[in-house]
N, C-alpha and C positions, 0 to 999 in steps of 0.2 A: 536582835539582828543588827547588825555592822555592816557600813558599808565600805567596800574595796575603795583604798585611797587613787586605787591606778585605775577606778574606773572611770567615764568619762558619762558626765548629767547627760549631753547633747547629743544628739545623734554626731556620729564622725565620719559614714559611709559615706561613697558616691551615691549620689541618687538620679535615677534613670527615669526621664519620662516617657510613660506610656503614649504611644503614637494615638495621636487624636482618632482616626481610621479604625481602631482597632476597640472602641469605646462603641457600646448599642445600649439604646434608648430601650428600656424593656416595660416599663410601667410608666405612665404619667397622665394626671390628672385636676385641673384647674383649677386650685382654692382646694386642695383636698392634700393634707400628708398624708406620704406614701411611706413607709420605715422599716428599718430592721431585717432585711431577710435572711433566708438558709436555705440551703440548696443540698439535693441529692443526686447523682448519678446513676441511671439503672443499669444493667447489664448488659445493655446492646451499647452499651460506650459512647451512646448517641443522646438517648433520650435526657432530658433535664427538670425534674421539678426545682421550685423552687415556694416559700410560705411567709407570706409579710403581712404587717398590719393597716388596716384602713385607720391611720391614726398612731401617733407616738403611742408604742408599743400597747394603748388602751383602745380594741377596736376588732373590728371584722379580721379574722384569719380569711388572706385572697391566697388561691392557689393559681399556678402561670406555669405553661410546660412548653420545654420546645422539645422537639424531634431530630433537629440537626448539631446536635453540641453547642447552640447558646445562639446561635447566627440568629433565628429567628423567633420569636414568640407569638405564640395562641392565642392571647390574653387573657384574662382572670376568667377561669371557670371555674362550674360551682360544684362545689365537694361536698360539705354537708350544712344543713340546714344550720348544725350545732355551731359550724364554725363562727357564727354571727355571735354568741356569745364567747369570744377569745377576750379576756383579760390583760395581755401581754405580750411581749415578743413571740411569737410561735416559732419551733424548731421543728428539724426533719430530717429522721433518720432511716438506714435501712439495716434491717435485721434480716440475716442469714443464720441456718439451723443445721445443726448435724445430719440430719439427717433429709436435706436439699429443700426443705421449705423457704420459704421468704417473707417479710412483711415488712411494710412501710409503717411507719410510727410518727405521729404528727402532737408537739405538745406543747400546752397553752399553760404559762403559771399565771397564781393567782396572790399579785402583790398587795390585794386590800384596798386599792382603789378603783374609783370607777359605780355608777350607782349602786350595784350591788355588793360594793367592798368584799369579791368573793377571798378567801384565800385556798393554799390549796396548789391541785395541777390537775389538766383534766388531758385527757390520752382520742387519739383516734387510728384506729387502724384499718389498713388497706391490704389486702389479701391479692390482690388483680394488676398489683402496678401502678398503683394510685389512680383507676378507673373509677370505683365508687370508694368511700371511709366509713367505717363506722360512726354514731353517733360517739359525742366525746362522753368520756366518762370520765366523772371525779373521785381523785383519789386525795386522802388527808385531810378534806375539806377542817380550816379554821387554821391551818398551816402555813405562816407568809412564806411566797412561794415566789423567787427573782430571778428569772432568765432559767425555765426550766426547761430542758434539761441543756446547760450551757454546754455540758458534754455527754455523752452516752458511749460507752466505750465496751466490748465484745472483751469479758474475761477468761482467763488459761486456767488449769488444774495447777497442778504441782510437777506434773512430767509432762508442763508443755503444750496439753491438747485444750482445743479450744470446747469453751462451753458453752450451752444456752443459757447466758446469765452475761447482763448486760451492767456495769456501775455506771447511776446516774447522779449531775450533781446539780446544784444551786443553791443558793444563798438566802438570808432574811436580808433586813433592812438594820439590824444589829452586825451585819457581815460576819454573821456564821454561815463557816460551808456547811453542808448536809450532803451525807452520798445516800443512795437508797439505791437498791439491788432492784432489775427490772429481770421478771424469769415468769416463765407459763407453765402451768399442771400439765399432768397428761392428755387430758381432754382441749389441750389448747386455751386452757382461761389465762386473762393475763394476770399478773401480778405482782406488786412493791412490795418494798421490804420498808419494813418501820424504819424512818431517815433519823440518822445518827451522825452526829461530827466526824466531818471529816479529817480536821488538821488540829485536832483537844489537843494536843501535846505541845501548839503550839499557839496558843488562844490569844497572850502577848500580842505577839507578832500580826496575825488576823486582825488584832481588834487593832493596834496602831495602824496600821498600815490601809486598813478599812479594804482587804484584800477581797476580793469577789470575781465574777464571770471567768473563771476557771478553764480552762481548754488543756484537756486532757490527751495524751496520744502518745503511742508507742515508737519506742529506739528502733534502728533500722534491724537488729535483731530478734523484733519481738519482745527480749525478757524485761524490756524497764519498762515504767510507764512515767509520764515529764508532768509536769502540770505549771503552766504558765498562769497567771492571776494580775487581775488589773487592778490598780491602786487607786480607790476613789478618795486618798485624803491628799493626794497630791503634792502629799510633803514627801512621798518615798516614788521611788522607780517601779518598775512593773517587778515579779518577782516570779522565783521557777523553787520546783522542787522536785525528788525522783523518789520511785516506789519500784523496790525490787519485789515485793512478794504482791501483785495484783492490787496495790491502794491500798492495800490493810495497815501497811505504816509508811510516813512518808520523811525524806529529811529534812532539815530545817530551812524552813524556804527564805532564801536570797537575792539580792537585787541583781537584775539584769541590767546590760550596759542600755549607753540612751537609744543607743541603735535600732532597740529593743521597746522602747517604754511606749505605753502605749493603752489601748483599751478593747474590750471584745477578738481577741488572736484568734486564729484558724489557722490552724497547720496543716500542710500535705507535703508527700513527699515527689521531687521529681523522680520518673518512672526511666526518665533515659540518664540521666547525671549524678541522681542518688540524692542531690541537693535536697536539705529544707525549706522552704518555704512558708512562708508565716506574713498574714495577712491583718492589719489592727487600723486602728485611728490613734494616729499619731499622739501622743502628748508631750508638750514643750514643757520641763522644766528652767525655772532660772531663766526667765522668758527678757530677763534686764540683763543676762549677761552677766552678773558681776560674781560669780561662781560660787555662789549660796541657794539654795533650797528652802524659800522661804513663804510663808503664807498667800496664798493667791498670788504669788509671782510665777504663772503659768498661764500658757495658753492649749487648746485644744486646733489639731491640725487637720491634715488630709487624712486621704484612704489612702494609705501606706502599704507596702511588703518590704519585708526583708528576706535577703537569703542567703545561706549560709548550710554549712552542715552541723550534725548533730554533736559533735565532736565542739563548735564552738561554743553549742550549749555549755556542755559538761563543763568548758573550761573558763567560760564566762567572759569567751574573745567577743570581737564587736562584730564578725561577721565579712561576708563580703561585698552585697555592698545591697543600697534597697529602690525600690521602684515606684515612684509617683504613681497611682492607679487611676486617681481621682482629685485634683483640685477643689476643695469645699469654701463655697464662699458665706456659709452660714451668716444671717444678719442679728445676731449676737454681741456681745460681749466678750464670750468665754472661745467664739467660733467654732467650728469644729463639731456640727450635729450631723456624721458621717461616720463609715468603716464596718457599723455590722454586716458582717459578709457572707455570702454565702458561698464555699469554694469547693468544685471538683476538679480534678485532674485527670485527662484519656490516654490511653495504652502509648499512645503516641506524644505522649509529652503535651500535648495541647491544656492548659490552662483553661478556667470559665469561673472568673469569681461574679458576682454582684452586688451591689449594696446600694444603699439609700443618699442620699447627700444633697446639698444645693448646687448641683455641680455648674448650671447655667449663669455665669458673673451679669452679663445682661439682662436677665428677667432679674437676679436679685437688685442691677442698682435700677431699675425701672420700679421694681414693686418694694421695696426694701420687707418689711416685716410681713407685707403681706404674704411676698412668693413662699410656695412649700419643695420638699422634698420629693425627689422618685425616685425610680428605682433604674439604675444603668449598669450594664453589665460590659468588661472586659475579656480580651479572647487571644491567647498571646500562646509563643512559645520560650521557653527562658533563650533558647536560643537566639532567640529575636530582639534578644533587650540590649541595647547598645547605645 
């Protein structure tokens, strides 16, 4: 992999801050981290789950719903008893069927650590709207299993038509991707498909680049599918690739501009402007300025968006311009323990992302290492960013 000499390490966008007003406190907890979450959208355009850990991603799966599009929250209720044993970031998706069924899907991977060093991923599903969930169930147990499922993505036939067959992805700790096929029998049982490399044609590149958390999503036509990837060796940029036949092959993935670079992305599209929208934690390369990419010369930043259209993907422009979400005053070194997000979008253009971070500068210079993270969510319209 080569990188574009006309590209630019540093982000070069405007960058817009989100109006303080428009930031809501959703979770928080004294001497307790709060981390990581995801968020779904149901049907009535209204409702919001959202699933984060009691603890850096080793720790209780808490579920939080609101009713009004994000304004206000319920607080953590209890979904299932299993959720106490979550391993990991938990995700949450919503699954829709040919034939008008629906089901919410809640999943926990299992990186190997944590008393019981499970690995693995274990699954719970919701029939009612995320009312009650199933007990979780494990699947691949002995499988290191990282940010699963970072994407879960609804795949097409050959002419187009949508299937019951979901590709899902995540990573080991060696940063091999793995996709595994998420599809139900007749009788409605759920079930994976033995996980298999995702990106082998391009193992090189994965394994320098220590490429992982993946976010997967379709061109505004439906037929490509994009796949953005976070860079944990920090000597490369963030990177993208495209799949014209459903994932089954992908092109050689390439560095995005710094505009871009970054960790854990979430894409949506706007509904009134067409725009992309992509949501990460910023990464600073070249953090001295002196335009080399060199070993821990990097820092970790804010809860970032960028936005731009799909069109600058393809072309590898820097975009048009990006959005402070969150200020992270992390009491670190590396800074920057902020931006998994969890993002929907309403018929009307209205935004609702959330994420974890130290966003309060006060409690951190008051408590320095002690203070922890919560959870706060933004509520905006792009039309509103200026």
């Amino acid at each position: 992999m080569t990188r574009r000499l006309t590209m630019s390490i540093q982000n070069t966008l405007h960058t817009y801050k989100i109006d303080p007003n428009k930031q809501i406190v959703i979770d928080r907890e004294k001497g307790q981290y709060l981390g990581h979450p995801d968020s779904v959208l149901l049907d009535d355009d209204q409702t919001i789950l959202t699933v984060y850990p009691k603890g850096h991603g080793l720790g209780e799966a808490l579920l939080n719903k609101s009713n009004d599009g994000g304004k206000t929250w319920q607080g953590r209720t209890f979904a299932n008893e299993t959720w106490k044993d979550s391993r990991e970031t938990p995700t949450i998706y919503k699954l829709d069927f040919n034939d008008g069924r629906q089901k919410l899907i809640s999943i926990s991977g299992g990186p190997g650590w944590g008393d019981d060093q499970f690995k693995g991923w274990k699954t719970s599903l919701s029939t009612n709207q995320g009312e009650t969930w199933s007990d979780y169930k494990v699947w691949y147990e002995g499988t290191q299993t990282i940010v699963a499922m970072s994407s879960l993505v609804r795949l097409k036939d050959e002419n187009g038509n949508w299937l019951d067959k979901w590709l899902g992805v995540y990573h080991n700790q060696q940063f091999i991707n793995y996709k595994t096929y998420l599809s139900f029998s007749e009788n409605g049982r759920e079930q994976w498909s033995v996980p298999e490399s995702l990106l082998k044609d391009y193992r090189d590149i994965e394994a320098a680049v220590q490429l992982c958390e993946a976010c997967i999503f379709r061109s505004p036509d439906e037929k490509e599918l994009v796949l953005i990837a976070r860079s944990q060796s920090h000597l490369h940029q963030s990177t993208i690739s495209f799949s014209k036949d459903e994932g089954n092959h992908w092109t050689e993935p390439r560095e995005l501009p710094g505009s871009l670079n970054g960790e854990r992305h979430k894409a949506a599209y706007d509904p009134i402007s067409g725009r992309l929208f992509i949501s990460f934690r910023e990464i600073i390369l070249d953090y001295n300025n002196d335009g080399k990419i060199e070993e821990d010369d990097w820092m970790a930043g804010d809860w970032v968006a960028w936005v731009g259209t799909y069109e600058d993907l393809v072309n590898g422009s820097e975009g048009e311009y990006r959005i402070l979400l969150g200020e992270d005053f992390t009491p670190s070194r590396k800074s920057g323990d902020c931006g998994y997000a969890g993002i929907v979008v309403m018929q009307d253009g209205t935004f609702f992302l959330n994420s974890y971070g130290y966003f309060d500068k006060e409690e951190v210079e008051r408590l320095g290492t002690e203070a922890k993270p919560y959870i706060m969510g933004v509520r905006f319209k792009l039309s509103e960013i200026k």
